[in-house]
C-alpha positions in Angstrom: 57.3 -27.1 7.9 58.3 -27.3 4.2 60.6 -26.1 1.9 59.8 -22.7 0.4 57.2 -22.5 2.7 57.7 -18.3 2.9 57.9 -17.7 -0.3 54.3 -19.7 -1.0 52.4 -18.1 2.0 54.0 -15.0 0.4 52.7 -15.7 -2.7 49.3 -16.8 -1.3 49.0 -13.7 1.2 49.0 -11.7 -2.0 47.1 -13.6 -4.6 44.5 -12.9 -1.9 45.0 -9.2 -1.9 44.5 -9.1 -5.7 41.6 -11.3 -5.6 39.7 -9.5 -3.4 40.4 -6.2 -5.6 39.3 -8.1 -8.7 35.9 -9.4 -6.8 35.0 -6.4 -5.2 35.4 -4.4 -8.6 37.7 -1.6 -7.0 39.9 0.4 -9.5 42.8 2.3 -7.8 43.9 5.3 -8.6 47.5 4.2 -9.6 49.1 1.1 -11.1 49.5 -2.2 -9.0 51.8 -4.6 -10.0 51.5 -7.9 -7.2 55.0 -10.1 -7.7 56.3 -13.0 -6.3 60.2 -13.1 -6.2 62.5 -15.6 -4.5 66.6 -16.0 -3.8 66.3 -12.7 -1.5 68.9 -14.7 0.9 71.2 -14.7 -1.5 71.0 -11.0 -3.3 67.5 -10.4 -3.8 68.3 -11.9 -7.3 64.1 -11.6 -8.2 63.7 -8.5 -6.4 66.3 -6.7 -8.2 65.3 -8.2 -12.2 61.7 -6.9 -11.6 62.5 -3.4 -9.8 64.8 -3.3 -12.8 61.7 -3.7 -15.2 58.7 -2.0 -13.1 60.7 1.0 -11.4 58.4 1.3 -8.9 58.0 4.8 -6.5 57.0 2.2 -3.6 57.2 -0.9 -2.8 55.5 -3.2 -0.1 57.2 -6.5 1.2 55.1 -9.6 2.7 57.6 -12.2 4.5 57.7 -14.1 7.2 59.3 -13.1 10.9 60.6 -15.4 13.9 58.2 -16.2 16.7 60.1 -14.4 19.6 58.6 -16.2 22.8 61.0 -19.3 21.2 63.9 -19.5 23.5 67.3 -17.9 22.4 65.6 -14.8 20.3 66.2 -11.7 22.4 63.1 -9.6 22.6 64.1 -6.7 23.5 66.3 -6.5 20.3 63.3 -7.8 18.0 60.1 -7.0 19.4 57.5 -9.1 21.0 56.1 -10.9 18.6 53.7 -14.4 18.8 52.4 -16.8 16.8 48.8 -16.5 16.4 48.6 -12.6 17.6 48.3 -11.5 14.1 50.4 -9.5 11.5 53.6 -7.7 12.2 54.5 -4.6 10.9 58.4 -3.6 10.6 60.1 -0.6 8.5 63.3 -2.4 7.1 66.1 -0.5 5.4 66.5 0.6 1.8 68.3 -1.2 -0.6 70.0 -0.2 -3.3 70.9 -3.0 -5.7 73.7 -3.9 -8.0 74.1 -6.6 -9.8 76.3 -6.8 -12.7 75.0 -6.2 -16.1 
């Protein structure tokens, strides 16, 4: 428990991904830009400055979930998902953002 915690295992989860590119010498065949925003609970206020800038065709999120075996969180609504059983995948719906200029 911490504050910010997300947002740093975020931020670590894809400093990995772009070390392991750099190590392993592997050129892709398109432009990769790895970012760590923050303030998406309150408008996706980093999100929305570097979309802005970058314009990107797509875009993949890394963020944390709920543990759904903790008692209250229906699973049938959200899925069963567990600490310690690995990643979860989830297709979350597109934004469009406006903030004013």
């Amino acid at each position: 428990m911490g504050r910010a915690l997300d947002n740093r295992m975020g931020g670590f989860m894809i400093a990995q991904v772009a070390r392991m590119l750099r190590e392993n010498n592997i050129e892709l065949p398109y432009s990769l830009y790895v970012v760590n925003s923050v303030q998406e609970e309150i408008g996706l206020r980093g999100a929305a400055m570097v979309s802005r800038t970058i314009q990107p065709h797509v875009a993949l999120i890394t963020d944390v979930t709920h543990d759904t075996s903790t008692p209250g969180i229906n699973r049938i609504k959200y899925g069963s998902i567990k600490s310690g059983e690995g990643p979860s995948i989830a297709l979350g719906r597109q934004y469009k953002i406006s903030l004013p200029t």
